[in-house]
N, C-alpha and C positions, 0 to 999 in steps of 0.2 A: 449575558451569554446568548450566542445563537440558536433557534428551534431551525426545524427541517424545513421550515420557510422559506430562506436564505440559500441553502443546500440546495436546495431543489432549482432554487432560480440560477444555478450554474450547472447541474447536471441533467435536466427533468429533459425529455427526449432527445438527448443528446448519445454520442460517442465518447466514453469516457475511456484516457490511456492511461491505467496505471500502473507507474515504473519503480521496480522492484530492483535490485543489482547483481544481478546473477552476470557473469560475463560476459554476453551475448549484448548488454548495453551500447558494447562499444561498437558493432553495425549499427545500432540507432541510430549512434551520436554522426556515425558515418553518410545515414542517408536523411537525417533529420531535416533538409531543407526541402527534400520531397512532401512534408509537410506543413510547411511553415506556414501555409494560408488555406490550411484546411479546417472545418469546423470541428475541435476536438477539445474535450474537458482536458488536462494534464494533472494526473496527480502522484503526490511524491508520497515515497513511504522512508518513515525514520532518517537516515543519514542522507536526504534528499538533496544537501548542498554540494555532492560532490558531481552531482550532474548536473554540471553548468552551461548545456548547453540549450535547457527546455529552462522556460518561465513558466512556473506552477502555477495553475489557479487554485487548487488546494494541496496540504500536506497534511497525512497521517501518521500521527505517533503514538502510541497507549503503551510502547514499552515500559517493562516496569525492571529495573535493577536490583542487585541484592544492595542491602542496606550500611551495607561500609564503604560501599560503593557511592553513594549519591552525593559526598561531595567532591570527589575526584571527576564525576560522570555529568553531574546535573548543570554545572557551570556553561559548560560544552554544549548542550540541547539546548537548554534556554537560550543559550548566546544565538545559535544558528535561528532558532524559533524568533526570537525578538526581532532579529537582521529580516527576517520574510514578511512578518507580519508588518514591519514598518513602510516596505517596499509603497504597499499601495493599501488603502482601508478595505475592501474587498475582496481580498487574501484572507481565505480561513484556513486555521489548523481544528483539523480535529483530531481531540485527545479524548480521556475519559474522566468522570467524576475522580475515581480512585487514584490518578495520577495524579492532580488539581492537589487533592486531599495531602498526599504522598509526599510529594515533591513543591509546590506553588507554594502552598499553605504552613507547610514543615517546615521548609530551608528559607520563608520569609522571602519569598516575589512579590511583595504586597505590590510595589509601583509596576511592575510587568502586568501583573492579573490587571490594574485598577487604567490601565494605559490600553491593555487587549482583548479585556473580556466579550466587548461587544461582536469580537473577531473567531470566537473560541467555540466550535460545537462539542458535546460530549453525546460522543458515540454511544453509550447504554440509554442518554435521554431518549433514544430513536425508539426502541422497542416495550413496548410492553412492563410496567412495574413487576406485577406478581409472579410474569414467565420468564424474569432478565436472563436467569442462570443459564437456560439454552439457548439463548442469543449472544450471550458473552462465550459461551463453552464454544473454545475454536481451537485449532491446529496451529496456525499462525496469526500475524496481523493482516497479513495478505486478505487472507479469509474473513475478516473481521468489515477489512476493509472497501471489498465485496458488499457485502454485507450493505454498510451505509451507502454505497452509489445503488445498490438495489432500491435500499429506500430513498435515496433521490430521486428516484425516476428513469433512471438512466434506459438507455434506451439499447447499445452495445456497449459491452466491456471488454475493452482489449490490453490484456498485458504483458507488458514489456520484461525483459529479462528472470523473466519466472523460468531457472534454469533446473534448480537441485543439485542432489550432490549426493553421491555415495562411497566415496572412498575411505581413506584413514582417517580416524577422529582425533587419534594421540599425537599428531603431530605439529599442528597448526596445518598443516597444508588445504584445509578446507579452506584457506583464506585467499588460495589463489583462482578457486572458482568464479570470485567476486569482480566487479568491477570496480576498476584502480583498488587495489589489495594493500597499499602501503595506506592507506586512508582508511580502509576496511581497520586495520593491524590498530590506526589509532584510537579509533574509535571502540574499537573492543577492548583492548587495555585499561581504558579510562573506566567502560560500563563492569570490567570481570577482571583487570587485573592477570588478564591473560589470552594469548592468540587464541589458545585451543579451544574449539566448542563439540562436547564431547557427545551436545544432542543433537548437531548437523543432520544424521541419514535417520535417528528416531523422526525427527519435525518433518523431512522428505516424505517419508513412507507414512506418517500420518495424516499429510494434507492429501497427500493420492487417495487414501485410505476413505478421509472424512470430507471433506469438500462437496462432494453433491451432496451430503445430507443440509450441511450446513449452507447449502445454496437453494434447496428446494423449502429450508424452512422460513429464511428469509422473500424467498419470493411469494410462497405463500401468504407470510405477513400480508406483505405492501401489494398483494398483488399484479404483480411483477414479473414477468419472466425474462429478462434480456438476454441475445444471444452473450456468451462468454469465449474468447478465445486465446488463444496463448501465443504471441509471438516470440519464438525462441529458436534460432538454428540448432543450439543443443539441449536442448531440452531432454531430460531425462522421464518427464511425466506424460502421462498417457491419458490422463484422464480429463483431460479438459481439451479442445480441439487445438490442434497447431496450424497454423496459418504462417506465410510469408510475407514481406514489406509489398508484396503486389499484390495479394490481398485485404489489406489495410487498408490500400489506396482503392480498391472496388469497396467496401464497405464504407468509407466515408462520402464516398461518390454517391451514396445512396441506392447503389446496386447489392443484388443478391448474390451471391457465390456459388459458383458450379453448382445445379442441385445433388450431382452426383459426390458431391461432397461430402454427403450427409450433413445433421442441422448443427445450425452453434454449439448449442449443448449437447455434448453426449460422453457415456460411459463405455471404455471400451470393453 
């Protein structure tokens, strides 16, 4: 299993971009060549294979499914997990002990674990034994996932299609916020058995809500404070700065953004 060693040797002052699928992805996918030889970490969150048009250097997943669920679900993750990890040996996922536990160890991945482990970080190993509870205690995995590029080192955090969503919950129609939504539809079937997710604008309004706490406590940790900013044309959230694809490109320039911008982080 990987330590922050490794981690750090791909994220530590660097520009890390992590892409989340809110619908706004598909401008990325659209101006993506404006960065193709820029110096940027890429990392993918959960259903990360359906953005094919970025090469990950890391993927995060610590999703956890209800339990009648994991062998309809688990076949599905593994496969796409195994398919990245093989690409190149310097490809990590990071997951958490309790998934490993869950899912690797449960449903018998002996030959996956025993093929990938050396590839494998566990996100609760980052922090603190005796404090884990409020470093795990998070809104989403977005937040979580913060989190471990903070303890990389990271240097800016920019993410991509961090959109939200407030509309109806009873419908399925949360599904069309997402990017490519028929892949979204498959993949939730598989993990719940069903399109609708009925905690869509609860998990919204609590990552607005909780996010700087949970960002000032991780940067405390590590010592750390990197700017954080949110590329999203629709973006529903306020609490993390929003930036355009021509500010992305000044920031990886190693230039500083309008002062009158106010700072990367802030609350409004």
């Amino acid at each position: 299993m990987l330590d922050i060693t490794k981690l750090r040797e791909k994220t530590k002052n660097k520009t890390v971009g992590i892409v989340v699928l809110g619908k706004s992805i598909y401008e990325l996918e659209k101006r993506i060549e404006e960065f193709k030889d820029k110096d940027i970490c890429w990392v993918g969150i959960g259903q990360f294979d359906i953005v094919t048009f970025i090469n990950f250097d890391i993927v995060f997943d610590t999703a956890s499914v209800p339990e009648s669920r994991l062998k309809h679900y688990e076949p599905m993750r593994i496969g796409r997990i195994n398919k990245y990890l093989s690409q190149d040996q310097n490809k990590i996922w990071i997951t958490s002990g309790g998934l490993k536990r869950d899912v690797i160890d449960r449903l018998k991945y002996t030959d996956f674990w025993e093929q990938y482990s050396n590839q494998i970080l566990f996100v609760d190993s980052l922090f603190p034994r005796e404090t884990i509870g409020k470093f795990m205690d998070v809104p989403n995995s977005l937040t979580l996932c913060v989190g471990a590029m903070i303890a990389g080192l990271a240097k800016n955090i920019i993410i991509f299609g961090c959109d939200g969503y407030n509309g109806p919950t009873d419908t399925g129609e949360g599904v069309l916020s997402y990017y490519k939504p028929e892949e979204i539809k498959k993949e939730r079937m598989a993990a719940l058995g069903s399109i609708e997710d009925p905690g869509i604008n609860r998990d919204t309004k609590t990552f607005e809500n909780k996010f700087k706490d949970c960002y000032l406590r991780y940067a405390t940790q590590f010592d750390n404070f990197p700017d954080v900013f949110n590329c999203s044309s629709n973006t529903i959230y306020t609490h993390i700065r929003k930036i355009d694809f021509d500010d992305v490109k000044t920031i990886l320039s190693g230039n500083a953004l309008e002062p009158d911008r106010g700072p990367g982080w802030h609350l409004i």
